[in-house]
N, C-alpha and C positions, 0 to 999 in steps of 0.2 A: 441170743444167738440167731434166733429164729432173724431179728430185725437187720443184724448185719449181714446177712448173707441176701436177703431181700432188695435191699438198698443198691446194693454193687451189680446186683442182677438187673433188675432194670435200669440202670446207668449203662451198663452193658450193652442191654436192648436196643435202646433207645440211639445211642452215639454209632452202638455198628452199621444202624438203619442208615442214622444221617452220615458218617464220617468214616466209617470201616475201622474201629475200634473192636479188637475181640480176645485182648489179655485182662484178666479178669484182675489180677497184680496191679495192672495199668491202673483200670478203672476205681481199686478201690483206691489208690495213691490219688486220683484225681482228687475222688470224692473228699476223702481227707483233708487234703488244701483249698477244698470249701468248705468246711467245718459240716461233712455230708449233707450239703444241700444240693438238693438232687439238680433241680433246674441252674441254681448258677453254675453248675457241674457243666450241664448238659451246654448254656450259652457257652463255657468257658472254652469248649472242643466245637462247637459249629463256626464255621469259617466266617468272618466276620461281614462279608459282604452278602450274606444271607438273612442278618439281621437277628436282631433278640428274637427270641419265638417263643415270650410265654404271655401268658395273656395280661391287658392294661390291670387286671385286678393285684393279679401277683406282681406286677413290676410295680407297681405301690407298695406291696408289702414289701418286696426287695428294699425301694430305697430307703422307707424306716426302717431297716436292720433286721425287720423279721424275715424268719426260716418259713419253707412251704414246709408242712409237714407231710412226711411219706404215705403214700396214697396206702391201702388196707389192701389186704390181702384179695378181699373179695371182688374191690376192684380191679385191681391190675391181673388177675386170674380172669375175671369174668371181659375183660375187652379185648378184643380182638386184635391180633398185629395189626391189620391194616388201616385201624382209626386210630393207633396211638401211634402210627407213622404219620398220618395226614397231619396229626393233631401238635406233632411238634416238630417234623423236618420241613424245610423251607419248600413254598412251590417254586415251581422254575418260572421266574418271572417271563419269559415269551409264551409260557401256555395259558397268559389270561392276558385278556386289554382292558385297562382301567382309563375309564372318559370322565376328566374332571371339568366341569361346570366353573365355567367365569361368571364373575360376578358384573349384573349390569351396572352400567354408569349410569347417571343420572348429572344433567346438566344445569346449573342454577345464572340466574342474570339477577343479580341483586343491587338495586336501588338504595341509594342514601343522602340524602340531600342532592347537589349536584355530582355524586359520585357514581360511577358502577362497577361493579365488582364481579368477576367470572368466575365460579366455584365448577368441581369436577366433583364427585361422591360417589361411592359405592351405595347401591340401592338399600344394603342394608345398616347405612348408618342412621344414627339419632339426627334429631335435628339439635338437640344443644349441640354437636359435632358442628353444624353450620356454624351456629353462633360462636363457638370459641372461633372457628377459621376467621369471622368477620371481627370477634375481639381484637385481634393481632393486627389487622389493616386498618380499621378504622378506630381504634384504641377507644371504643368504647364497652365499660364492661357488660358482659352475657347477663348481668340479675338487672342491668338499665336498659336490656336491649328486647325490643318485639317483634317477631318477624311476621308481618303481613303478606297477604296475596293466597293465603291455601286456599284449593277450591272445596275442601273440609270442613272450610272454617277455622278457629283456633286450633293450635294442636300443644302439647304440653314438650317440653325441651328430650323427655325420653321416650317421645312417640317415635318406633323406626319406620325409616321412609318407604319400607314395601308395603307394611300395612295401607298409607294413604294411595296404592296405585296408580303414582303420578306420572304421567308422563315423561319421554325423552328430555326435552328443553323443560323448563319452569320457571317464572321473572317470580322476584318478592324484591319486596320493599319494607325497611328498616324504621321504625321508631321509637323512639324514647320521647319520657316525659315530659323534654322541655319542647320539644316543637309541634309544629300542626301535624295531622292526623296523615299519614301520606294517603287512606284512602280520600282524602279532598283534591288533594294534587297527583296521585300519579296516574300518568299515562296509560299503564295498563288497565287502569278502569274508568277512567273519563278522560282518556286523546290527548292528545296534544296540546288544547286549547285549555289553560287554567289559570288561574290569579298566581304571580309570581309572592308570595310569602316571607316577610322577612326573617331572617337568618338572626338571630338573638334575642334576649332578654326581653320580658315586655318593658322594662325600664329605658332598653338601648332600643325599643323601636320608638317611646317617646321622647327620649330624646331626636332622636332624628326626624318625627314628625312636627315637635312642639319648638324646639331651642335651638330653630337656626336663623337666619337672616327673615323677616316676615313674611318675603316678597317668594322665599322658598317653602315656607311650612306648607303642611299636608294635614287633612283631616289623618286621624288614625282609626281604621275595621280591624276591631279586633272578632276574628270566625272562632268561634266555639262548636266542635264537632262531637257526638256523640254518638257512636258506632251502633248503639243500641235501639238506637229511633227510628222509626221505620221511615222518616222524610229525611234521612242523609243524604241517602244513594240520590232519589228525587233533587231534591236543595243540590246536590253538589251537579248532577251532572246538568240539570236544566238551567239551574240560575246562575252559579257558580260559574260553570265554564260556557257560559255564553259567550259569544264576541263581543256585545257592546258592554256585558259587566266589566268584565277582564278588563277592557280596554279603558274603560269609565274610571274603574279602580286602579289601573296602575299608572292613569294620569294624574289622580287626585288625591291620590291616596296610600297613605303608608299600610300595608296589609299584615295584622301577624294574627298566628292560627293557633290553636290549644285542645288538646284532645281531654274529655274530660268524661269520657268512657268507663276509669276508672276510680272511684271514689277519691284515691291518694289524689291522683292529678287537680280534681274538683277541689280537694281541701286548699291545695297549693295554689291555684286559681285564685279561690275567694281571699286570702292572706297578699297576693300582690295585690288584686282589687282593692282591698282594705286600704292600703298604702300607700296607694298611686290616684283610686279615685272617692275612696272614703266609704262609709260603711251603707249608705242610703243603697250607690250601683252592687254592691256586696249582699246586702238581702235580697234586690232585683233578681239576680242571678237566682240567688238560694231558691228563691218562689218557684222558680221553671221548673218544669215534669220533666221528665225523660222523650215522651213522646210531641213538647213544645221546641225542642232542637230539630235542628243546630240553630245557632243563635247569631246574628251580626251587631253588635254593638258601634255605632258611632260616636268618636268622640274627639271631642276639640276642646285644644289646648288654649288656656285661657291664662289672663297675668297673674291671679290669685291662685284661681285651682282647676282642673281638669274639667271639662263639664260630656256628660255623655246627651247627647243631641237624641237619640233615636237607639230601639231595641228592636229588630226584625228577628222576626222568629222562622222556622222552617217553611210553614203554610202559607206563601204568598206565592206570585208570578212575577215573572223578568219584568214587566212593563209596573209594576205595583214595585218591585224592588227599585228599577231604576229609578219613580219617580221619590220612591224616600231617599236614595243615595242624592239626588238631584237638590230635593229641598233641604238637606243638609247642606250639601255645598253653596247653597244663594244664605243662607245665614252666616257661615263659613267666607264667603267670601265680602259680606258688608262689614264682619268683624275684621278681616285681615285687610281692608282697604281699610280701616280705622287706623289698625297699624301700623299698616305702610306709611300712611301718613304720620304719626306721633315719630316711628323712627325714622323718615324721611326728615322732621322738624329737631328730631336730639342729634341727629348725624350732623346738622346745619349748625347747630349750637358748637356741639364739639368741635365740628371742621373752623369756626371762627376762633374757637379759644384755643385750638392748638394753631393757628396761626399765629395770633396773640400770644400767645405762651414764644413759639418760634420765634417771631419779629423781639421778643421780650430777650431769649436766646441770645438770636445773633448781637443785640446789642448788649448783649453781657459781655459776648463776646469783643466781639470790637472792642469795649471798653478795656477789657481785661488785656488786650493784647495793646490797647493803645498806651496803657500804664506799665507792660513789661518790657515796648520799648523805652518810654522815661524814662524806665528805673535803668533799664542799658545804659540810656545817654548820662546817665548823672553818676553812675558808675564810674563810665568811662570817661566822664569828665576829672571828677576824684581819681581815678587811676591816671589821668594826665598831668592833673594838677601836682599829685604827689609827687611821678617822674620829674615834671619841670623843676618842684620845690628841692628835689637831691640831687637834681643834674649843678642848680644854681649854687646849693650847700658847699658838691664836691668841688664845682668852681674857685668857689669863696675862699674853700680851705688851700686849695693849691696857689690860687693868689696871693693868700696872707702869705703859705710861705716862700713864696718866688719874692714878696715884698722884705722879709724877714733876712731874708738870706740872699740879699741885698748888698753888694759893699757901699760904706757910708761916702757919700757925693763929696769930693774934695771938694777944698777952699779957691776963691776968684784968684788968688795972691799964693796959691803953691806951686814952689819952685819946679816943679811937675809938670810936662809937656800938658796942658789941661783941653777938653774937648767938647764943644758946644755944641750941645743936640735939641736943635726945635723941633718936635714931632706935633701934624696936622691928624685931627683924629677925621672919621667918616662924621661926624656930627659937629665940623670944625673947629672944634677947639684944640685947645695946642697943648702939649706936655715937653716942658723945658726942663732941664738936667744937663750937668756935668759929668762929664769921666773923666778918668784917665787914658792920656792915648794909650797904654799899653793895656788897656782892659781889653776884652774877647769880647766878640759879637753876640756872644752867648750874654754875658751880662746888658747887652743892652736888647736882645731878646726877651731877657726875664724881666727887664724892666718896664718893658711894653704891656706883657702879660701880667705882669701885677695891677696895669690898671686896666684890666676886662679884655683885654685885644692879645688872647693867646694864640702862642705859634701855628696853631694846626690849622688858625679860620682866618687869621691876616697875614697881610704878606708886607712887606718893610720898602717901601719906593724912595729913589733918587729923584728928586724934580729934575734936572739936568746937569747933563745925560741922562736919561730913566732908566735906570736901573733896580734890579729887584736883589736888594743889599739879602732876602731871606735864604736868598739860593747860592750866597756865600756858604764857605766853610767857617761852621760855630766857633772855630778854636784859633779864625785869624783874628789878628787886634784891630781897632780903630784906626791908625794911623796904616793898615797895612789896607785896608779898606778904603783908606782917604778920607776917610769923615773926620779932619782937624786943619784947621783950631777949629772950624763952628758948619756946624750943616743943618738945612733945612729940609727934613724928612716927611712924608704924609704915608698913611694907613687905607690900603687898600680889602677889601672882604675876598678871598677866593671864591672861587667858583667854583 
């Protein structure tokens, strides 16, 4: 009894303070349809633009389901109205100013081979944060990737960037295992002035130093850097980025660079060595200290196998370095005059046997085409021959039957008007025959043509008068034509 009337009373309190609630009916109806939980009671009647007002501990227990239990007697007796007003009705937001704190920027210029890359960050991010941002642009992944340049030194991917105190602006530079060390080449710690590096495999830098025309090839330096040695910084920025090395070496020489700082890299190292120049330069290597780097290896490519000319170690001078890069290239260069000449001498061989080969060609050719016109002409000779042989066939058979179909030549002595026809042929010989006067011109037409001289290609002549008897009508007779008792006809060819 004691607990429900406790309960509704300070519901009561509490809502009148904030809300002007004061039926006591009301309040316990409220509380009700919270399952008497005081505070969701009390948010459920505070106007909403005032805000929940219980504290982070209890709106945890709110959203897992649990109830605040009702405060004891002794407290809600022993405190005061005026701190259990402070303590859950809303303040008037205009009687306090709240100054919220921006976060500083921090600005990055990050380096990647020939790339650059402009980052923005909140001071209080990670630095793997960098590294994902540069995973997405340079699609390299963040457990292959190293960010160089902190003036800290290394830092690990979940060091936050307030801790290191850095500055507004901050330049880094990017590496992973396969390429040279970018503290050898970048600008932010040795200028402008540096050996140009090649961009791939040590495989794809010998090839392009070792297997091209002779008169092109290049010694290949391969730079071994090791961030650990205290003559890097030295080596790189004295020797390295001189003017007359730079200059020496990117005449002469194919350049590629290998960080081997970290033991993996070194393993990966010694296993292309192994490979490309055999195990002898592969112990070479191994033998080196830490503080015997960085290292320049020379080497020239040779017919059999690779041969490494020279190993400079860290502790020399430009004038000591240039003169071994120098007497490399006077051996370098009596081998490659060797070359030049052998492949100056197989280019001369070849060049004659592909002419020979050529000259061998065209007259294949020519023959081939001088035998695919014979075969035309003999062809088309057989395709004439055959035409003439069925032109003469179809002749033959239309003169046998213009001769067949023939009427039989009457007798000297029949009582029959009788008609004497001597025809002169183009080859002068004569075709003699009788008709009948009352035979048609046609019959003495077909008789012409049964002996070779048909109507379409001769023509039938009068000696006198000349007349052309062919351009008579077929269907008059001899006697109406006048050719009786006897005529002497000759064979003309049309035209």
């Amino acid at each position: 009894m004691y607990f429900s009337l406790v309960i509704p009373l300070l519901f009561l309190f509490f809502s009148q303070a904030c809300t002007g609630i004061d039926n006591i009916a009301e309040a316990i109806t409220l509380l009700e349809l919270n399952n008497w939980d005081l505070v969701a009671a009390i948010n459920g009647v505070i106007p909403q633009e005032n805000g929940i007002l219980q504290s982070q501990s209890e709106a945890a227990d709110a959203a897992a389901g649990g109830s605040v239990p009702p405060p004891s007697s002794s407290s809600s007796s022993s405190s005061p109205a005026s701190s259990s007003t402070s303590a859950f009705c809303p303040v008037n937001p205009s009687s306090r100013h709240i100054v919220e704190r921006q976060p500083r920027m921090l600005n990055f210029r990050v380096e990647y081979r020939q790339r650059t890359i402009e980052l923005v960050l909140e001071e209080g991010s990670t630095v793997g944060e960098i590294k994902k941002l540069l995973e997405a642009d340079l699609g390299i992944p963040v457990s292959k990737m190293q960010l160089k340049g902190w003036k800290s030194g290394d830092v690990s991917d979940s060091t936050v960037m307030r801790s290191l105190h850095l500055p507004k602006n901050n330049s880094l530079y990017v590496l992973t295992p396969d390429i040279a060390p970018t503290a050898s080449t970048s600008k932010n710690r040795y200028g402008e002035t540096h050996p140009m590096f090649f961009i791939g495999s040590l495989e794809a830098a010998s090839q392009e130093a070792f297997y091209g025309k002779a008169r092109d090839r290049k010694l290949l330096a391969i730079y071994l850097h090791n961030d650990d040695s205290v003559l890097s910084n030295v080596f790189c920025s004295q020797m390295m980025c001189a003017d007359s090395i730079v200059s020496y070496l990117s005449q002469n020489f194919i350049t590629w660079a290998w960080d081997v700082t970290k033991e993996a890299n070194k393993a990966r190292l010694l296993t292309m060595c192994t490979r490309h120049f055999g195990s002898v330069v592969t112990q070479t290597i191994r033998t080196y200290k830490t503080d015997q780097f960085p290292l320049l290896l020379i080497v020239m490519g040779k017919r059999t196998s690779n041969e490494v000319l020279n190993v400079i170690q860290g502790n020399t001078t430009v004038d000591e370095l240039m003169m071994r890069l120098m007497g490399a290239m006077e051996i370098f260069t009596a081998q490659q005059q060797e070359d030049i000449k052998d492949e100056d001498e197989r280019e001369a061989r070849e060049t004659v046997k592909r002419e020979q080969d050529e000259a061998y060609r065209v007259s294949l050719e020519a023959d081939r085409k001088k035998r695919e016109v014979q075969e035309r002409e003999e062809a088309e000779q057989v395709r004439v021959e055959r035409m003439r042989k069925e032109q003469e066939d179809e002749k033959e058979a239309i003169r046998l039957s213009l001769e067949q179909a023939l009427p039989p030549e009457p007798d000297e002595d029949s009582v029959e008007q009788i008609s004497k026809l001597r025809i002169r042929t183009p080859s002068g010989e004569f075709l003699e025959r009788r008709f009948l006067g009352s035979c048609k011109l046609q019959v003495l037409f077909d008789f012409v043509a049964s002996k070779g001289y048909p109507f379409e290609e001769f023509k039938l002549l009068t000696t006198f008068p000349r007349k052309n008897i062919t351009q008579l009508d077929s269907g008059s007779t001899l006697l109406e034509a006048k050719l009786f008792p006897q005529e002497t006809l000759f064979l003309e060819g049309k035209e």
